[in-house]
matplotlib code that plots the C-alpha trace (Angstrom):
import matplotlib.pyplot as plt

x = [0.0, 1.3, 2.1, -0.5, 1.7, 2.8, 0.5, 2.6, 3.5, 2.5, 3.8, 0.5, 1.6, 5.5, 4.5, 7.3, 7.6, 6.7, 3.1, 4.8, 6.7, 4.0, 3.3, 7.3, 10.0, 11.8, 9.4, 9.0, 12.7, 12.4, 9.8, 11.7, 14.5, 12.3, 11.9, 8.1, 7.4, 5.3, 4.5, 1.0, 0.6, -2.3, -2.3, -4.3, -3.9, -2.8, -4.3, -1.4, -1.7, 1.1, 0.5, 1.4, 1.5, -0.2, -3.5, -5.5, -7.4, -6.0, -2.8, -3.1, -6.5, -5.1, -7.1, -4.1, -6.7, -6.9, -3.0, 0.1, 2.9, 5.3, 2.5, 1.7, 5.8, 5.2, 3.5, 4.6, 8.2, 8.4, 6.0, 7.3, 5.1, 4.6, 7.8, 9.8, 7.9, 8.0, 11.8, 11.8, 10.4, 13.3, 13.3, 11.7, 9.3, 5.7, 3.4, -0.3, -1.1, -4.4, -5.7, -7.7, -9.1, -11.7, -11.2, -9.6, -6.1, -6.0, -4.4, -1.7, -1.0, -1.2, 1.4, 3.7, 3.4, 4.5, 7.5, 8.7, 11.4, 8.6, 7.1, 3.2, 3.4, 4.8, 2.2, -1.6, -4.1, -6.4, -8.9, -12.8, -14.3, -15.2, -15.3, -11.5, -11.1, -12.9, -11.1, -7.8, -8.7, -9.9, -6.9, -4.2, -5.8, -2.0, -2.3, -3.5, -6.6, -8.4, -11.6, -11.6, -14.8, -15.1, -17.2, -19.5, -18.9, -21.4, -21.8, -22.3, -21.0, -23.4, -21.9, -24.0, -24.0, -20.1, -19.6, -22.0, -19.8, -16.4, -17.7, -19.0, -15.3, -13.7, -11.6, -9.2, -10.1, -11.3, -9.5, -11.6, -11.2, -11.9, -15.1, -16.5, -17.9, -15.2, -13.6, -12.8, -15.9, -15.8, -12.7, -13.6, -17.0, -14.3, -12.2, -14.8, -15.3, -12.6, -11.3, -8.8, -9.1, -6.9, -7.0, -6.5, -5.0, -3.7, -1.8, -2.4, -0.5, -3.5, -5.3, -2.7, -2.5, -5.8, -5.4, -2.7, -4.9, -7.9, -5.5, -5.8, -3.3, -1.7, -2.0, -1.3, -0.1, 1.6, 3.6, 5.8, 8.6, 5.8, 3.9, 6.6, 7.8, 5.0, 3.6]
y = [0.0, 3.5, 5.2, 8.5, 12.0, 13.5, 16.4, 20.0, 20.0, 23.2, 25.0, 27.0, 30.3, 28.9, 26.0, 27.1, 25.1, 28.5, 30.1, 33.7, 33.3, 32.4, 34.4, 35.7, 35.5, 33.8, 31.3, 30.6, 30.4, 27.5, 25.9, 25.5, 24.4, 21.6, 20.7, 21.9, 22.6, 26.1, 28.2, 30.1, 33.1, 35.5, 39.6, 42.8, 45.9, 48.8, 52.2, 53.3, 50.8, 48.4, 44.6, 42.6, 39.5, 38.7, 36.3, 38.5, 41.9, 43.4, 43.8, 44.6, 45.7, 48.1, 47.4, 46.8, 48.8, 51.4, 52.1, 52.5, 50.1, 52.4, 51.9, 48.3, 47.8, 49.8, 46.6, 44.1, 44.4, 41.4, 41.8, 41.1, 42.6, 40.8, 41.7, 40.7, 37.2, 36.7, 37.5, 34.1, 31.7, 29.9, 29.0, 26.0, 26.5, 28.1, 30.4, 30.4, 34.2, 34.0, 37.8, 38.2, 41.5, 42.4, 43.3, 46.5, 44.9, 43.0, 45.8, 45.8, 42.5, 41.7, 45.2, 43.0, 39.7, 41.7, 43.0, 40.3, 37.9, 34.7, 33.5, 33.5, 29.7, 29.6, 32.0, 30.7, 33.5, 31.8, 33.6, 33.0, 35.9, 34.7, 38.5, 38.3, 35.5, 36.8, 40.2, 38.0, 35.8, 39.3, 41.0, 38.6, 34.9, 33.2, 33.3, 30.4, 31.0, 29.1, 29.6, 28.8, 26.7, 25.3, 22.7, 22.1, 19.2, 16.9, 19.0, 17.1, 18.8, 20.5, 19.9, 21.7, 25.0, 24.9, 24.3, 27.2, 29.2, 28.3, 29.4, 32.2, 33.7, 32.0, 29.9, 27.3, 25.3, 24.9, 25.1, 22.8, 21.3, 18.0, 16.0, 12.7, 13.7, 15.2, 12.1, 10.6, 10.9, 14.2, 14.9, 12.8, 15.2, 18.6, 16.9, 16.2, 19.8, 20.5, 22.1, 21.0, 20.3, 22.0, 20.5, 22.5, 22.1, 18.5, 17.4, 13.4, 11.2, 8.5, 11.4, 12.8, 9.7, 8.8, 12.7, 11.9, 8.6, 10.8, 13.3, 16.1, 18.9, 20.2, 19.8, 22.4, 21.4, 22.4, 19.4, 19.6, 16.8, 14.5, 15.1, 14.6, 11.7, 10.0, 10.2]
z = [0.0, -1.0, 1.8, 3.1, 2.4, 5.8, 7.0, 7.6, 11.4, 12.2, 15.6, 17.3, 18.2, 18.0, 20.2, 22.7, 26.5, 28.4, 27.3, 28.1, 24.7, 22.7, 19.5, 19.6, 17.3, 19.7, 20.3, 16.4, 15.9, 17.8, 16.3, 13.0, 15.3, 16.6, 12.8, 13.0, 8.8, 9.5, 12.5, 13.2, 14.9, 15.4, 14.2, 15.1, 13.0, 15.4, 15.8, 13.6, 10.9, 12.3, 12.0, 15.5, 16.6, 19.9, 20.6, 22.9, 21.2, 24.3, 26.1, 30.0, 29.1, 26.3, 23.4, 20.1, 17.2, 19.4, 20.6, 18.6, 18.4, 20.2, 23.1, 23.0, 23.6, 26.5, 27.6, 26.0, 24.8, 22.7, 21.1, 17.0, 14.0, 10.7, 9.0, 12.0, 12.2, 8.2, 8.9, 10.9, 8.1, 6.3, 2.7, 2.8, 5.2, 6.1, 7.9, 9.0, 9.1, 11.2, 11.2, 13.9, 13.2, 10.4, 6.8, 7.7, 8.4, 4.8, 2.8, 5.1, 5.5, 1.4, 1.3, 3.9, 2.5, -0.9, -0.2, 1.9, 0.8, 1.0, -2.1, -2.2, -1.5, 1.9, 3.0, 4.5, 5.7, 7.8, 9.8, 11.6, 9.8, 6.1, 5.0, 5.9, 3.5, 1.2, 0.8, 1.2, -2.5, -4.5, -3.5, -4.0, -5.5, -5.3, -1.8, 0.0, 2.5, 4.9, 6.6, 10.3, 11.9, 15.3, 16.2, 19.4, 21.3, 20.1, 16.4, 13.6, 10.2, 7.8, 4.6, 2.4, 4.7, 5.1, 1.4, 0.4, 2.9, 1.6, -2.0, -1.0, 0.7, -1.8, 0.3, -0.7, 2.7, 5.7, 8.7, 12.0, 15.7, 15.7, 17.3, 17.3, 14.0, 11.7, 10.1, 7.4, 5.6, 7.0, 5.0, 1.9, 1.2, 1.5, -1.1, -3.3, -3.6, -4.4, -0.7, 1.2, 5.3, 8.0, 11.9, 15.0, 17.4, 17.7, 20.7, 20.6, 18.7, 17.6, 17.0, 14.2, 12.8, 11.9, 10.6, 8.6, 7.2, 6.3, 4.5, 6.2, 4.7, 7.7, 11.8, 14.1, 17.1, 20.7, 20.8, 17.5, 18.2, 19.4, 16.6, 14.0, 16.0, 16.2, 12.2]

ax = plt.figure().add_subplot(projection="3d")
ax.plot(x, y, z, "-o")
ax.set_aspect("equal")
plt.show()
């Protein structure tokens, strides 16, 4: 039997041992050092158009869209913008922009994706809000995008409404949790359509496999070197 193609690794926020340096440049260095194959890391536009990395819309209860970045470092001083993290990203390797904020933020992340040294195939926006996607795929259609869903507990998937969505923001995929009910058939109906099938965030090796079996693009993941160890 031919074997199933390995899933990207992908390191959630840089993945990194102490939660204080997630969503860092430090943290994601070391991801790629822990041979993870992309890292993902959440942005806010800032009150003065500056794109940062943190996961919060806040920062000691200082909301990012409405301070500066000279401000937020006030509070935060490592905290890395979206130049500094693409400057992180080797050669070979990837990046799950998730934008966290609304459409407003797209033109500057497209203008700092563009003048970047990346090609247009290392780079993944993925974001909740399908607008975001939407604007992503008009404004630059070589770029990879990924609709984010998350699943109740005990939801079962709604094919048709989640296909009618991806068409409508134009999305390349889908990025989900997983639940009792997202499997391989799961999987099978997004391929079909021609989309491809993202899973977050993946700490248990079984669980990765049968991932992997299903052929699920890429897994991000907490636990890189168990991960990649383990598939």
């Amino acid at each position: 039997m031919e074997a199933k193609p390995k899933p990207l690794i992908v390191a959630h926020r840089g993945a990194p041992q102490n939660p204080l340096f997630e969503n860092t440049t430090k943290a994601f260095i070391q991801a790629f050092g822990q041979n993870a194959d992309a890292i993902e890391g959440d942005f806010h536009l800032t009150s003065d158009h500056q794109v940062v990395c943190h996961h919060n819309k806040t920062i000691r209860r200082f909301p990012i869209k409405k301070n500066s970045l000279k401000k937020l470092r006030t509070l935060k001083a490592d905290l890395p913008t979206l130049e500094e993290v693409l400057s992180t990203i080797p050669s070979d390797k990837y990046i799950y922009i998730e934008i966290k904020s609304g459409v407003e933020s797209c033109p500057f992340v497209l203008d700092i994706i563009d003048v970047s040294k990346l090609k247009k195939q290392q780079i993944m926006i993925i974001s909740f809000h399908a607008d975001v996607i939407k604007t992503i795929k008009q404004r630059d259609s070589a770029i990879k995008a990924y609709w984010l869903y998350q699943f109740e507990r005990q939801e079962i998937p709604d094919i048709p409404v989640l296909l009618e969505k991806l068409a409508f923001c134009q999305a390349d995929g889908i990025g989900t949790n997983i639940n009792r009910h997202t499997d391989r058939d799961f999987i099978d109906q997004l391929k079909k359509a021609g989309y491809g099938h993202h899973a977050w965030t993946i700490n248990r090796v079984k669980q990765a496999r049968k991932l992997k079996e299903w052929g699920t693009l890429s897994i991000t993941t907490d636990r890189v070197a168990l991960i990649r160890k383990g598939l």
